[in-house]
BAMIDREN-858311 format. One record per residue: x, y, z of N, C-alpha, C in turn. Coordinates in pm, whole numbers. Atoms other than C-alpha are relative to their C-alpha. Layout:
BAMIDREN-858311
PT     nu     nv     nw    cau    cav    caw     cu     cv     cw
PT      X      Y      Z      X      Y      Z      X      Y      Z
...
END
This chain:
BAMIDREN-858311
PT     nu     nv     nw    cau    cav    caw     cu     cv     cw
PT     85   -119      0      0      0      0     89    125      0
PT    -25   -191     57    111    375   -115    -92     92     69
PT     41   -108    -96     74    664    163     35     98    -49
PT    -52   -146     49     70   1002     84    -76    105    137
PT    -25    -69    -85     96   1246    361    -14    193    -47
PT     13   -147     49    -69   1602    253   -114     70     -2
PT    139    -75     26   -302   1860    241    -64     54    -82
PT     24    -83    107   -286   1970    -81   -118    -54    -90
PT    115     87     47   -627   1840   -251     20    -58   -137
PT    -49     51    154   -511   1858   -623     64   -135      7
PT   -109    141    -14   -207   1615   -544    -88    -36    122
PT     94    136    -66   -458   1393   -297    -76    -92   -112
PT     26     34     97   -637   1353   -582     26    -77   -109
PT   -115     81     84   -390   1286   -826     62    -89     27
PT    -48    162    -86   -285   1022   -590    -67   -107    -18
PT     93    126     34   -607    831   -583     25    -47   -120
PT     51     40    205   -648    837   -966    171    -85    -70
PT   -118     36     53   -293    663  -1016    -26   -102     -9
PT     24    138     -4   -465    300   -955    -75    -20   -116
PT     29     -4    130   -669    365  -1238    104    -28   -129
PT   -107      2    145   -338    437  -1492    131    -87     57
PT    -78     43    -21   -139    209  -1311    -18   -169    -94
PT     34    143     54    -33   -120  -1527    -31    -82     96
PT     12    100   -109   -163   -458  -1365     80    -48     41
PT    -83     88    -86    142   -602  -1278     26     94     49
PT    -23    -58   -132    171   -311  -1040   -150     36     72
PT    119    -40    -89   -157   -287   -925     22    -13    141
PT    -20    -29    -97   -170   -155   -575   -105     85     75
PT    125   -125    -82   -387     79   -318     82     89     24
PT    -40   -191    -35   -325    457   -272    -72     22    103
PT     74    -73   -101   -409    614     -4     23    149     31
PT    -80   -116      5   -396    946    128    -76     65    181
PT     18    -39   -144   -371   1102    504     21    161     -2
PT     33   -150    -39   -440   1468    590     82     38    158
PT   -103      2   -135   -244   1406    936     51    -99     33
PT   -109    121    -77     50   1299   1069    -72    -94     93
PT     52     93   -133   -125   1115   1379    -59    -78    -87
PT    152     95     19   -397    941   1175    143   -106   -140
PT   -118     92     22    -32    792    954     56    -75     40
PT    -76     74   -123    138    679   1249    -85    -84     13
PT     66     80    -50   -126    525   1372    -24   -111   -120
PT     41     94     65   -230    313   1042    109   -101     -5
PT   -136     70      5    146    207   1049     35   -115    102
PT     -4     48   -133    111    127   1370    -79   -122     58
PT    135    125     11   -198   -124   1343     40   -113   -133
PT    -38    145    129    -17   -304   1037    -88     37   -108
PT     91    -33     92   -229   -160    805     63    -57   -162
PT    -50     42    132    -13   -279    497     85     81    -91
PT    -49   -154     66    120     85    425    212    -81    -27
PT   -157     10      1    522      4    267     63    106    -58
PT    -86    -93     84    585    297     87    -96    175     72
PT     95   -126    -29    478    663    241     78    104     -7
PT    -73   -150     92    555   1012     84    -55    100    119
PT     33   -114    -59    549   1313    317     29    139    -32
PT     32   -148     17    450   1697    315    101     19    117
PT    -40    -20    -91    714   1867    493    -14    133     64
PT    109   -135     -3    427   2153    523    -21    -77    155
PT     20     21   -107    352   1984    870    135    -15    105
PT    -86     67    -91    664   1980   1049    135    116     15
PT    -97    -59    -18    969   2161   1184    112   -105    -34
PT    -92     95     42   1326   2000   1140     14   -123    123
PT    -41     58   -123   1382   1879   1489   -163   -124     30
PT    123     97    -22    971   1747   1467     -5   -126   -129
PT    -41     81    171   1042   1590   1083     73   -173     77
PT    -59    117    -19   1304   1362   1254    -74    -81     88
PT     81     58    -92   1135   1253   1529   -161    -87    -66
PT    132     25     94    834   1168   1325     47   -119    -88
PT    -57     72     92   1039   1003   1072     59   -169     60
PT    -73     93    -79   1224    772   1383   -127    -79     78
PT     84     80    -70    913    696   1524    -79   -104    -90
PT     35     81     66    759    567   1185     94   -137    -39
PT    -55    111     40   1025    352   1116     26    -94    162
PT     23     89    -89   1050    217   1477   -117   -113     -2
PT    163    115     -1    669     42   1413     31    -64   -136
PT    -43     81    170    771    -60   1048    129     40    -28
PT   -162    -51     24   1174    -84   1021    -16      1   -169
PT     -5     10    192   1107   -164    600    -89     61    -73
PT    112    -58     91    867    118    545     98    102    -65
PT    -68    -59    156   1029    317    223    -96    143     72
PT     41   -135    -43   1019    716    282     13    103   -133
PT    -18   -118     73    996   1007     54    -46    104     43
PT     28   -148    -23    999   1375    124    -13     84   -101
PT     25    -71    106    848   1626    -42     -4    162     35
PT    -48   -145    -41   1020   2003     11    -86     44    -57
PT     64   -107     61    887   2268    -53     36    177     58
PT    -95   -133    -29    952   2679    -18     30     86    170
PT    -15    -70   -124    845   2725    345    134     21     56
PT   -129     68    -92   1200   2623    479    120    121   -131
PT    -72   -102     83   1492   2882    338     92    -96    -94
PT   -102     45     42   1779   2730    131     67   -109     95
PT    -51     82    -49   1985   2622    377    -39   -131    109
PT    107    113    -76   1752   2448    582    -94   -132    -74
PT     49     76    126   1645   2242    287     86   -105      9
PT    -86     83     40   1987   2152    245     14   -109    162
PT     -1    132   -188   1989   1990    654   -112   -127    -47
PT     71     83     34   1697   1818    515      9    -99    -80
PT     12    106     82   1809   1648    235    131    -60     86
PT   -128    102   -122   2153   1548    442    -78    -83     99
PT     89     99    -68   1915   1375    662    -53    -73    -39
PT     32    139    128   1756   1175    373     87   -100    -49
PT    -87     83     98   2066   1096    228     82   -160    110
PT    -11     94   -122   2140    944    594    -50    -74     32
PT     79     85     15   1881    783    603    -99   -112    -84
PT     75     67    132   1801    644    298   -165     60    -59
PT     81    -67     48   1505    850    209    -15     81   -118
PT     -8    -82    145   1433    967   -114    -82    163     30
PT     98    -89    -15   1296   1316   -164    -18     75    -91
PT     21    -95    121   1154   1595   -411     10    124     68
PT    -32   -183      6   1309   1952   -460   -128     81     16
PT    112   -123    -15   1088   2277   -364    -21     20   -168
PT     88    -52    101    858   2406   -681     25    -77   -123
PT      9     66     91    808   2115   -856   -175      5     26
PT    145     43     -7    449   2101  -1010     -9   -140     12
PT     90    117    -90    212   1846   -873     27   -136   -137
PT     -3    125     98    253   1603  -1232    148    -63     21
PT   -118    -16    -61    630   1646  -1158     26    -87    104
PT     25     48   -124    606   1542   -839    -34   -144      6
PT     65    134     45    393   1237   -916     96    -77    -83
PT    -61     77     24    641   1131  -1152    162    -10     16
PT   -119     17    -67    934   1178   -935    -25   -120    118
PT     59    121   -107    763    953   -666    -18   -128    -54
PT     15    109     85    705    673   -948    135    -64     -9
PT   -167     -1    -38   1078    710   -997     77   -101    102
PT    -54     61   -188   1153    616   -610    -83   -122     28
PT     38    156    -51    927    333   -608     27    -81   -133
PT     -1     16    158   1014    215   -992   -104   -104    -43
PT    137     44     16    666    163  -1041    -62     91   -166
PT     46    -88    150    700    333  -1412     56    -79   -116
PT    -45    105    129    729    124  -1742     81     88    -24
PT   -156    -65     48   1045    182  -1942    -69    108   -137
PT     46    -87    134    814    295  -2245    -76    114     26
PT    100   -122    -47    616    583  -2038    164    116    -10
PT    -48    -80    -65    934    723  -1921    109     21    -95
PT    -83     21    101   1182    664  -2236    150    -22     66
PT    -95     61    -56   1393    424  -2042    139     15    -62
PT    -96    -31     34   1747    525  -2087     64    130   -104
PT    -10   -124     51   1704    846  -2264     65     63     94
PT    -90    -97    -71   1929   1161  -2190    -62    100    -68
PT     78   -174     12   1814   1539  -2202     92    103     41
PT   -137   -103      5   2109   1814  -2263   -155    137    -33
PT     70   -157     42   1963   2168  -2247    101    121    -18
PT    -94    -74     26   2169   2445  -2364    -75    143     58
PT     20   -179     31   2115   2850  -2249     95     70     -5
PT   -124    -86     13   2264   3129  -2321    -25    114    170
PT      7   -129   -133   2361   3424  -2030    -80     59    -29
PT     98   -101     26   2158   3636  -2219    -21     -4   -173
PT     19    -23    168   2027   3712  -2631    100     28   -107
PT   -131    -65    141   2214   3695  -2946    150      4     25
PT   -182     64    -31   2571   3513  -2823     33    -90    -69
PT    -10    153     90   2508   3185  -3071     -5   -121     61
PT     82    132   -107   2282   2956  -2796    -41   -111   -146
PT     29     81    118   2138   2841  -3125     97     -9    -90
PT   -101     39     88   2439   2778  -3299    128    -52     50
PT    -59     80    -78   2609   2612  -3036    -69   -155     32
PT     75    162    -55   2302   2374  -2941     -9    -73   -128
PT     34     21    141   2186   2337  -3316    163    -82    -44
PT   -133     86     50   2596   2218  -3404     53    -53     68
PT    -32     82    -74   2653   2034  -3125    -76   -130    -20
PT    109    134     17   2321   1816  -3182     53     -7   -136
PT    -16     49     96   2436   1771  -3556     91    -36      4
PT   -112     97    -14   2763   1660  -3496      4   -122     82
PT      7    120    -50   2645   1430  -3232   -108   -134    -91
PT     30     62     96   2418   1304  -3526     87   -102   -109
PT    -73     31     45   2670   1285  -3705    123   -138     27
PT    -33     39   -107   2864   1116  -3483     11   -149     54
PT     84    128    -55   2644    850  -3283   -103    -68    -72
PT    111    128     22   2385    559  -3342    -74     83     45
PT    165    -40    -92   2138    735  -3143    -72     66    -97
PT    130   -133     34   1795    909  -3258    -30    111     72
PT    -17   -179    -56   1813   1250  -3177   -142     93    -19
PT    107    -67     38   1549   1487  -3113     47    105     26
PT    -36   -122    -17   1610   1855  -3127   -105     67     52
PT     85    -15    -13   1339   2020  -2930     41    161     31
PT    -34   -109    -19   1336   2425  -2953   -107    110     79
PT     62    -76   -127   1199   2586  -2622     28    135      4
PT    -18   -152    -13   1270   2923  -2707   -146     78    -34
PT    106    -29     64    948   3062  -2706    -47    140    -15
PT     54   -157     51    931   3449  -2763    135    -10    -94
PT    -88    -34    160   1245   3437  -3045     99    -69    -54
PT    -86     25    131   1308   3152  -3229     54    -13   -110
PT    -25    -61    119   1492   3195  -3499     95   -148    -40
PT    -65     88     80   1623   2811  -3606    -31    -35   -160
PT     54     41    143   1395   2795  -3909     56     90   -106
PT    -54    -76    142   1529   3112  -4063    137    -66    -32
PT    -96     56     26   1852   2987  -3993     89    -86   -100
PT      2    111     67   1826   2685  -4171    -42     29   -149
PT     44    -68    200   1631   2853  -4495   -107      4     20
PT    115     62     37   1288   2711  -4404    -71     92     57
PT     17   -152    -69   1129   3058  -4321   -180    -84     -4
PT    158     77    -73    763   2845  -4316    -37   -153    -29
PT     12    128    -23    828   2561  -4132   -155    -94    -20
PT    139     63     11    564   2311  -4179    -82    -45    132
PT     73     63   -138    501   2206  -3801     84     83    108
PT    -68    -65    -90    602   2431  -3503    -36    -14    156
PT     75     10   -147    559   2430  -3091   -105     43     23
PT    155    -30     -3    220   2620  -3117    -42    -79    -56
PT    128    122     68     45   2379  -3328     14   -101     81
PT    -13    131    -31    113   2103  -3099    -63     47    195
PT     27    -35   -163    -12   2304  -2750   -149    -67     12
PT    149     71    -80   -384   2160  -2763     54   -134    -14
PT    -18    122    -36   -222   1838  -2765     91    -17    114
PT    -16    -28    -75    -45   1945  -2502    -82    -26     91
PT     97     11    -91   -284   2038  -2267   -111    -43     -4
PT     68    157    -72   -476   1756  -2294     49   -120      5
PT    -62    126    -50   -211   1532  -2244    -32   -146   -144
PT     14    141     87   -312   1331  -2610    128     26    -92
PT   -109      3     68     49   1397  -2744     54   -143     -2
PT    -91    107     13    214   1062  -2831    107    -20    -52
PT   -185     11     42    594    995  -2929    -11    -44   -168
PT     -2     -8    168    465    893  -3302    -69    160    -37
PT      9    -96     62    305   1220  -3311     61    100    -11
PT   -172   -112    -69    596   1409  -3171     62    -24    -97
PT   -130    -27     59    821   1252  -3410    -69     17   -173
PT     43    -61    157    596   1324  -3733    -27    188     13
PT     50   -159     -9    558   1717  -3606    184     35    -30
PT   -119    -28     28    948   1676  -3627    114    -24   -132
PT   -147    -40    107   1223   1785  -3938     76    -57     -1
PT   -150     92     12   1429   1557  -4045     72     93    -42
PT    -72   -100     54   1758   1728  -4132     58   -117    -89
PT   -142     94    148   1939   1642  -4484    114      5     46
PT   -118     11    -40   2216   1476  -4452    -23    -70    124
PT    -18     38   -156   2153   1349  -4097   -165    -44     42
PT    135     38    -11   1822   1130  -4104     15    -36    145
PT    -16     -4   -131   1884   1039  -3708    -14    127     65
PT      4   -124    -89   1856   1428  -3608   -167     49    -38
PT    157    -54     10   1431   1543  -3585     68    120     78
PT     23   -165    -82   1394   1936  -3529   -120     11     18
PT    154    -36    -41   1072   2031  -3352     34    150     18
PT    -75   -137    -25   1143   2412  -3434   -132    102    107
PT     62    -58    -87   1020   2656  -3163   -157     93    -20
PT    114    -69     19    701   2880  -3089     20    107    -65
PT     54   -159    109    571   3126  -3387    -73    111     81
PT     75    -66    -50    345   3311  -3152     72     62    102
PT     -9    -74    -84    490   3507  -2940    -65     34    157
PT     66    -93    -39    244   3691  -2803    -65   -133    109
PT     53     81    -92    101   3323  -2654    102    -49     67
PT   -118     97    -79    440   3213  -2510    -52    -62    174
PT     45     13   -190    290   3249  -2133   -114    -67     26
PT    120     67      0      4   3033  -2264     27   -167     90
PT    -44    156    -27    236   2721  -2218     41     15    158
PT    -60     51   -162    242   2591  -1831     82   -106     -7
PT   -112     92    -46    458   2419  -1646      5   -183    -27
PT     30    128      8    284   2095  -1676    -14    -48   -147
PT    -71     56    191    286   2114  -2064     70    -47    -76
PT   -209     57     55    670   2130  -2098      9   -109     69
PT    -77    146    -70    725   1860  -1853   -113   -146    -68
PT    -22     87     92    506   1641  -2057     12     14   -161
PT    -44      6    130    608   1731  -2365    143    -28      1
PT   -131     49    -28    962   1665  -2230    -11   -184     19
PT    -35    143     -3    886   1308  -2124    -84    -66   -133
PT     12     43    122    704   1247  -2448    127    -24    -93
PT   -115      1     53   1029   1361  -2623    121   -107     35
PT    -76     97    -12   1211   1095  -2394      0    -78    -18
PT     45    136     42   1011    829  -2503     42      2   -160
PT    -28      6    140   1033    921  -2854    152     21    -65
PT   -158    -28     48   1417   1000  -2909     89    -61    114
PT   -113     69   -138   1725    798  -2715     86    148     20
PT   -113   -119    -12   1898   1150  -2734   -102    132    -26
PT    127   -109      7   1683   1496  -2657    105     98     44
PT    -97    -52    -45   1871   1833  -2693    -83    129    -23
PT    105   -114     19   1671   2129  -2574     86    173     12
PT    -72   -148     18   1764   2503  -2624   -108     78     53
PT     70    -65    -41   1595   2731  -2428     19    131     -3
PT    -49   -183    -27   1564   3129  -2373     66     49     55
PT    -55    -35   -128   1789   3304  -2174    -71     33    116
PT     62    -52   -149   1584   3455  -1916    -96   -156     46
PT      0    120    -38   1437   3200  -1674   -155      2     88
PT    108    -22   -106   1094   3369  -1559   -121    -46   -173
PT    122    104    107    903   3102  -1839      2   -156     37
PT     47    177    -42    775   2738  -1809    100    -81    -70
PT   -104     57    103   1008   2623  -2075    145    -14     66
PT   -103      1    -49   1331   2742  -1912     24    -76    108
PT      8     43   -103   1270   2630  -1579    -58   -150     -8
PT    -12    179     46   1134   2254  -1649    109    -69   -121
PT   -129     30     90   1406   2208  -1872    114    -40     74
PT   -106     54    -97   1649   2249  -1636     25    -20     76
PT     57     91   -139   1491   2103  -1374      5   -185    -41
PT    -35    160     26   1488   1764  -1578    112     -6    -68
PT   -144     24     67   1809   1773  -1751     61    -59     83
PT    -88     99    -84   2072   1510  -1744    108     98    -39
PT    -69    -75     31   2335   1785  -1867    -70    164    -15
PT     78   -103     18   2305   2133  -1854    169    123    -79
PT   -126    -51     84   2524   2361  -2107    -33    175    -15
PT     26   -180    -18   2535   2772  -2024    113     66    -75
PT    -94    -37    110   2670   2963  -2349     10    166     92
PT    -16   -141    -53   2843   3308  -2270    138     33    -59
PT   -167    -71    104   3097   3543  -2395    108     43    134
PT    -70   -112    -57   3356   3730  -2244    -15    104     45
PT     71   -172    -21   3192   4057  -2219    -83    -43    157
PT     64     22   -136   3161   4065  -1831   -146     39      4
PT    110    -11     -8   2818   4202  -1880   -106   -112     -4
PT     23    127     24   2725   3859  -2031    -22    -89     99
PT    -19    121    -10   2848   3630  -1820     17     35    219
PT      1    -47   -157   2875   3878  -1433   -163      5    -26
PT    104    -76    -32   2549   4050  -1468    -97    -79    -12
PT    136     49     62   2297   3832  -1632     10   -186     83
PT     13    108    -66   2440   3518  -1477     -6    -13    207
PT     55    -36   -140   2427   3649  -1111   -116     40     32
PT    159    -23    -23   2084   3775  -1191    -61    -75     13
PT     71    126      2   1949   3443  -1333     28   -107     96
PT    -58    137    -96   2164   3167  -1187     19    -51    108
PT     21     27   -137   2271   3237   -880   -113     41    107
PT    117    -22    -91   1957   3427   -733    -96    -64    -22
PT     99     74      3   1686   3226   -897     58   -151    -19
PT    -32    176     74   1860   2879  -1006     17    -82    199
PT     -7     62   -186   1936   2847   -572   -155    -28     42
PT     94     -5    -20   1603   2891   -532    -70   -138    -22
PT     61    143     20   1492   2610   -735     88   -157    -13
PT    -75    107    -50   1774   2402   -628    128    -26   -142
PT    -62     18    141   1973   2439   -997    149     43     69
PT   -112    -85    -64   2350   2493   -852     77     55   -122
PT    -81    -79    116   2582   2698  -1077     95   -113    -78
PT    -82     85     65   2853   2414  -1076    -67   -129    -64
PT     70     97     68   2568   2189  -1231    -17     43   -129
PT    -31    -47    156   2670   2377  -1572    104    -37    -52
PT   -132      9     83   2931   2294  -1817     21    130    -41
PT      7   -104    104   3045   2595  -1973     77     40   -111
PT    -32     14    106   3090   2692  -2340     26    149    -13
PT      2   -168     37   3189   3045  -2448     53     -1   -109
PT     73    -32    157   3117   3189  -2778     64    158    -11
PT   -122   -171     49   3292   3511  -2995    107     34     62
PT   -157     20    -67   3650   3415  -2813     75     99   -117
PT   -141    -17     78   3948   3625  -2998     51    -88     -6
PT   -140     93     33   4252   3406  -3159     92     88     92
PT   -128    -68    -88   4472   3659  -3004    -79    132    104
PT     26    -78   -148   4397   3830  -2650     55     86    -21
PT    -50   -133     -7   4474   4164  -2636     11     18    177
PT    -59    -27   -141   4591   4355  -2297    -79     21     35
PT     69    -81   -122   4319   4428  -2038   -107    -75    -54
PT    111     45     26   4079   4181  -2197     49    -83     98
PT    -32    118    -63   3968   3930  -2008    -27   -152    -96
PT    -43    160     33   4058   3534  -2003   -130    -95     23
PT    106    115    -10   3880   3219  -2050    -17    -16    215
PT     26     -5   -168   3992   3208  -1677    -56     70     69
PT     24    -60    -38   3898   3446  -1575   -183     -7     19
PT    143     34     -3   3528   3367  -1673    -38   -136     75
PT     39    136    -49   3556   3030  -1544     12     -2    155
PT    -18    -10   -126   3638   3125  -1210   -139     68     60
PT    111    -55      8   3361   3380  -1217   -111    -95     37
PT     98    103      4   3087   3131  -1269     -4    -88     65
PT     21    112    -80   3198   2868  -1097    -41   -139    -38
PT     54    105     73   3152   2613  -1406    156    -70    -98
PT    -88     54     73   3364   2388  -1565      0      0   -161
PT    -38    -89    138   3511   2528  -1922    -15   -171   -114
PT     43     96     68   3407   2230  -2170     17     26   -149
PT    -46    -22    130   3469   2424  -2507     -9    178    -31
PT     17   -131     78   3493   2744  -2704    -31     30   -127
PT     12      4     62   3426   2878  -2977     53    149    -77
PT     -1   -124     34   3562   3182  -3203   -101     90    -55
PT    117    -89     93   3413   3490  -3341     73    -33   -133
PT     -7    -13    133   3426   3481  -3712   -121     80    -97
PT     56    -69     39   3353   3747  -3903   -148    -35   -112
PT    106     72    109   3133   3557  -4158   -123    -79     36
PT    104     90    -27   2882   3372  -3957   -117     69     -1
PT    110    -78     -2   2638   3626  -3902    -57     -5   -146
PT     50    -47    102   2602   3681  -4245    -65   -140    -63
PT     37    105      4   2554   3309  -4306   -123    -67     -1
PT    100     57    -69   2316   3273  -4085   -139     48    -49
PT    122    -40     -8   2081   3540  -4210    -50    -33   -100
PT     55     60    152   2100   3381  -4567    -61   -130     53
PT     27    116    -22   1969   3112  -4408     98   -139    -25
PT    -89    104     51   2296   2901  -4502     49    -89    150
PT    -46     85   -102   2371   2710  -4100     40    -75    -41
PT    -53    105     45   2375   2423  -4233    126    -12   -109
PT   -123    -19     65   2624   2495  -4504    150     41     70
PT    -97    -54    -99   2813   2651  -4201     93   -121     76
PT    -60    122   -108   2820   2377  -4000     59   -131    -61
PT     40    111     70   2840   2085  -4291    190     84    -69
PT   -108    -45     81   3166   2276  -4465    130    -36     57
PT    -91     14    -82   3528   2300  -4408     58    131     92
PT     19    -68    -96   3450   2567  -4188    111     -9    104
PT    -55     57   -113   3714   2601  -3864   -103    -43    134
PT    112    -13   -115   3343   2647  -3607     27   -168     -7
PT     54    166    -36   3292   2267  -3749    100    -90    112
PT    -50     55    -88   3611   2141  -3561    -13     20    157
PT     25    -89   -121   3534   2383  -3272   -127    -96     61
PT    136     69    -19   3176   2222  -3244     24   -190     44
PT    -69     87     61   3334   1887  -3310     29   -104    137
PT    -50      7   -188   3524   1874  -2970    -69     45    140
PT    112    -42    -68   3231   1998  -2783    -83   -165     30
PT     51    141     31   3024   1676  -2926    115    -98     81
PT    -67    126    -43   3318   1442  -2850    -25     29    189
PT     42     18   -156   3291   1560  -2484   -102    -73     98
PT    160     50    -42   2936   1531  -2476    -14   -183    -19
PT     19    118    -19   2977   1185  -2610    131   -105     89
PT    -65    100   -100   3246   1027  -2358    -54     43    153
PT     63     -8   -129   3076   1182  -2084   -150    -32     34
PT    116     82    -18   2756   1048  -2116     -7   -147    -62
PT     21    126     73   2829    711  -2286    -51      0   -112
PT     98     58     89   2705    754  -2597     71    -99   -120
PT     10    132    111   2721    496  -2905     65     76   -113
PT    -39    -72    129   2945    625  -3163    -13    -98   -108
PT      4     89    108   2918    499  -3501    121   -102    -80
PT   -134     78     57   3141    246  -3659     64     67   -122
PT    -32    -76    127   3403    345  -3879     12    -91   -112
PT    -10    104    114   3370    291  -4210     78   -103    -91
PT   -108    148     32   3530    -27  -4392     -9     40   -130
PT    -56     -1    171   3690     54  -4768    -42   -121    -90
PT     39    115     91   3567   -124  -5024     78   -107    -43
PT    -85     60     37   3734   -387  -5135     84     53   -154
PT    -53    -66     73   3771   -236  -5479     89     77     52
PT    -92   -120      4   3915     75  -5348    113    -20     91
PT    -94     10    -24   4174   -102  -5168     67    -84   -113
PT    -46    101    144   4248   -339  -5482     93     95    -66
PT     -7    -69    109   4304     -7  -5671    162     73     99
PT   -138    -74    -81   4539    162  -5361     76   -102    -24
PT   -148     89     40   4737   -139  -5387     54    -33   -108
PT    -41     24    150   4783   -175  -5722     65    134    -32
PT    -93    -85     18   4893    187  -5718    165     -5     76
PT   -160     45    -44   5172     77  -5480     86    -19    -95
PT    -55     87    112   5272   -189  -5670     73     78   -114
PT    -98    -42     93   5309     24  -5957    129    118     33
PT    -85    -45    -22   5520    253  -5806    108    -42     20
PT    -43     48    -27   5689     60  -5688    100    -62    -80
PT    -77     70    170   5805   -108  -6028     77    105    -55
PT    -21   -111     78   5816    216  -6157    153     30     90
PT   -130    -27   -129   6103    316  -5821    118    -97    -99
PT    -72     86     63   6284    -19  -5958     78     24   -107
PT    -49      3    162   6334     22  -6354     73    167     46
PT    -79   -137    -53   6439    386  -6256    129    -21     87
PT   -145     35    -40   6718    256  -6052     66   -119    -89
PT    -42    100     70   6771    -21  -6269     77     93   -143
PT    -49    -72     97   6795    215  -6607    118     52     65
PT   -164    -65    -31   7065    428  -6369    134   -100    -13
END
């Protein structure tokens, strides 16, 4: 039996109704308690309860433990999860989860919505098929510090070289939703399928991973990479909630072994913030220009990303429009990397020609050429793929002809070397 410990009615709710969508070989009872005492006590009578999730809306730290020591005194093998939330400041969060981790208790971060939530708790009891949850999928999200640094031309040539690359099926999913600009990029100024057309399937939850991956762009050249290019509308960006993106994110995990999302810089949208709340990598583009990478990342990162538990050193970082040659009183890659507090993972130069590239819509020609960005990009990818395991592709095996033909050119040289010393 499955306890849930809360007052919140929505998520009580959403508790019951899980026996309904639960497969039969986990069929089980839900329950749900409104007070601590009337918990204890069912625990306490043998009631059958093995798994119970708590609100830590009822409790101080010093009452939490005590609570926690007394339930497991009446049932030593009852399974715990905590579920934070904002009453409690930062650091008092963090005492809390050190006490989980001590105790073997699983728990969920402050300002996760209630679907969230639900399928972080599925998680901890692994009471979730592999095909709901897109068993063994990975989710890279890229932002930039702030607008117009080359977020999209960092995430965009990182995911095509890892196309390039790996075995995997790749999905490109573009969360920028007041200004993206991958379609001009690319040439295709009216895409055929974009993130607005796909929001009433959204919010009603009838999105499926075949319809996800027919709303998504194959790219030439690279049938393994789908683009799902970002929202046309603007003006509705603040239409999409929180609970939209996060399942349109685990749709995307079901449907692609490899999901690489690009989001907006600023971080007060649904998109940004469930993004990099589920990410298994998280990749923060920025320049040099202390304005970039002091101002906008102490605004966003460290005052709101603490908040929702995102730490700074949970970024890789990439920086974009580097000089070849440093001049005096500029600053250093180090210098930024110290700053931030993120580990330096690649760079990339300015070059005068990309802009212009880009607005012909030529990227792909950018990225596909013998360009220097492509090697730049290149070594980015290779990172990405020894640090997450991924599946590179085999290299290719020469035909037999076209080694027949190299060796036969030996050969003749070879003859040819001979009679030439021979005639001398």
């Amino acid at each position: 039996m499955l306890a849930l410990l809360s007052s919140d009615e929505s998520l009580n709710h959403l508790w019951l109704s899980q026996r309904e969508q639960s497969p039969p070989e986990l069929e089980t009872s839900f329950v749900v308690y409104t007070e601590p005492h009337e918990l204890l006590t069912a625990v306490e009578r043998g009631g059958g309860i093995d798994y119970a999730v708590l609100s830590d809306r009822y409790f101080d730290y010093g009452a939490f433990c005590e609570y926690t020591e007394a339930l497991r005194e009446r049932q030593p093998s009852l399974k715990l999860s905590v579920m934070l939330s904002d009453r409690h400041d930062r650091l008092v969060n963090e005492r809390w989860m050190k006490t989980c981790l001590a105790n073997g208790f699983n728990w969920i971060s402050p300002h996760r919505t209630r679907d969230m939530i639900l399928q972080q708790l599925a998680e901890h009891r692994g009471a979730v098929r592999s095909a709901d949850m897109g068993s063994g999928s990975k989710m890279l999200v890229f932002i930039g510090s702030t607008p117009n640094i080359g977020t999209t031309l960092t995430a965009f040539g990182t995911a095509l070289r890892l196309a390039h690359e790996t075995i995997h099926r790749i999905g490109y999913i573009c969360l920028n939703l007041k200004s993206s600009k991958l379609h001009r990029y690319i040439g295709n100024d009216k895409p055929a399928f974009t993130l607005d057309q796909l929001r009433a399937e959204l919010r009603s939850r009838s999105l499926t991973s075949e319809r996800l991956q027919k709303a998504c762009e194959s790219i030439r050249g690279n049938p393994n990479l789908h683009v799902l290019y970002g929202n046309m509308l603007r003006e509705q960006s603040e239409y999409f909630m929180p609970e939209d993106i996060e399942f349109l994110l685990r749709v995307a995990r079901g449907a692609f072994e490899l999901v690489i999302v690009e989001v907006g810089a600023y971080w007060d949208n649904a998109a940004t913030l469930c993004s990099l709340l589920g990410a298994d990598g998280r990749y923060w583009v920025t320049t040099k220009e202390i304005a970039h990478f002091q101002e906008d990342t102490n605004r966003w990162l460290f005052n709101l990303g603490s908040t929702f538990g995102i730490a700074p050193s949970s970024f890789d970082l990439i920086v974009t429009q580097t000089d070849k040659q440093e001049g005096s009183g500029q600053l250093s890659l180090k210098d930024v990397r110290l700053e931030t507090g993120m580990q330096l993972v690649g760079q990339i130069h300015r070059y005068p020609y990309v802009g212009s590239l880009l607005n012909q819509g030529k990227l792909l020609e950018l990225l596909t050429g013998r360009q220097p960005i492509r090697q730049e990009l290149a070594r980015i990818a290779d990172g990405v793929i020894r640090y997450h395991q991924l599946t590179r592709k085999p290299e290719p095996v020469p035909e037999a002809s076209t080694v027949r033909k190299w060796m036969a050119g030996m050969n003749s040289l070879r003859l040819r070397g001979k009679a030439t010393k021979w005639e001398a």
